[in-house]
N, C-alpha and C positions, 0 to 999 in steps of 0.2 A: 501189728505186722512188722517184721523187722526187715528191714533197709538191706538189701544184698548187693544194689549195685557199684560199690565201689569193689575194684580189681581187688584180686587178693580178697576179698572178706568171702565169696564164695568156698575159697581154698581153707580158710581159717575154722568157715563151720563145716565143711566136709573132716577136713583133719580133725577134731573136736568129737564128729562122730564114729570116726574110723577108732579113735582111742578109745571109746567107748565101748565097741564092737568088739575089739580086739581084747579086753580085759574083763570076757567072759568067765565066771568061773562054774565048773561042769556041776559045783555042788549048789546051785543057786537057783532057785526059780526066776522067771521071768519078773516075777512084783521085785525080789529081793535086788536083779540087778538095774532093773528101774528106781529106785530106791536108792543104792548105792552110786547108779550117774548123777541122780539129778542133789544128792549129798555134798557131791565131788563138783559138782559144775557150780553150785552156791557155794562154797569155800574159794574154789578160786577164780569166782566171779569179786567176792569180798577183798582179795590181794587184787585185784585187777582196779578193781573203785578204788583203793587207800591209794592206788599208783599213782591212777589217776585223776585225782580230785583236780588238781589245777586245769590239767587240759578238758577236763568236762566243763569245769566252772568256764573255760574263755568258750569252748564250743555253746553251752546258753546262753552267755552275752551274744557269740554272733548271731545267734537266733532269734535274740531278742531286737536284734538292731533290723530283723527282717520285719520287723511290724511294718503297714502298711504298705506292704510292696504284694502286688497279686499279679497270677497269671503264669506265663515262660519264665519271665524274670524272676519270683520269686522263686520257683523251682532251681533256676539254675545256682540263684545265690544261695538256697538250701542245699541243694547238691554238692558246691562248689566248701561250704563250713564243713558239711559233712566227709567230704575228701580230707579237709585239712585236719580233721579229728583223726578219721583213720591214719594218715601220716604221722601224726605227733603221736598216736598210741601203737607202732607199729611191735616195738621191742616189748611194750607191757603184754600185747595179743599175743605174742612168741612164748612168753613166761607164762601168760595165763594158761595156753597149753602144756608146758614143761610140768605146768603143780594141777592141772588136772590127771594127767598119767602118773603122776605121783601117787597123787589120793588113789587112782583106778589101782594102779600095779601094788602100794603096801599099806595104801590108810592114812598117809601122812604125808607132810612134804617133807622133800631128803632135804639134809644140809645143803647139799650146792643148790638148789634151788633156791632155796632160801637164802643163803649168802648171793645169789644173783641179784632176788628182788632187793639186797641190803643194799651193794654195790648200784643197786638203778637209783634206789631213792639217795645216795653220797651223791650222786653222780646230778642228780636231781637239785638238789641244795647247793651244790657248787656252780 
């Protein structure tokens, strides 16, 4: 089941499906553009993981450090990592979108898309 309650992440998978919807094509059946989302949505789930490997990696540490803690409390300090994931991946969730209407509108990612995710990961290293 995936985790909707942090702000913004409702908006994130609503936008995600609205690109989907909106990048019907009339010569396509329903399997073909089923098919073609969930293509598009593994490609730039894949740029979205290379983005963010480091902040996945500290979000399972704080997970890990949740061992032995049960009950409100453990929920809230699960809650409370899970906020800070979404904060630290907020500009990767932006581009994940940008390069999934990519793939939806020509098949591929455009240049500037791809020169953004270059510019995140410089930006990233620096």
């Amino acid at each position: 089941m995936m985790v909707t309650s942090y702000p913004g992440m409702r908006e994130h998978l609503d936008r995600m499906a609205f690109i989907a919807k909106d990048h019907w094509r009339q010569y396509e059946s329903n399997a073909d553009h089923t098919d073609r989302v969930e293509c598009a949505e593994i490609e730039a789930q894949e740029w979205f993981e290379d983005a963010t490997a480091r902040q996945s990696a500290i979000y399972a540490h704080n997970l890990e450090n949740l061992r032995g803690l049960h009950g409100p409390r453990y929920d809230r300090a699960r809650e409370h990592a899970l906020w800070r994931w979404y904060e630290a991946t907020k500009r990767e969730r932006n581009l994940m979108a940008l390069t999934f209407d990519d793939l939806m509108r020509c098949g591929e990612v455009s240049p500037e898309t791809a020169g953004l995710w270059d510019a995140l990961d410089h930006a990233e290293a620096a």
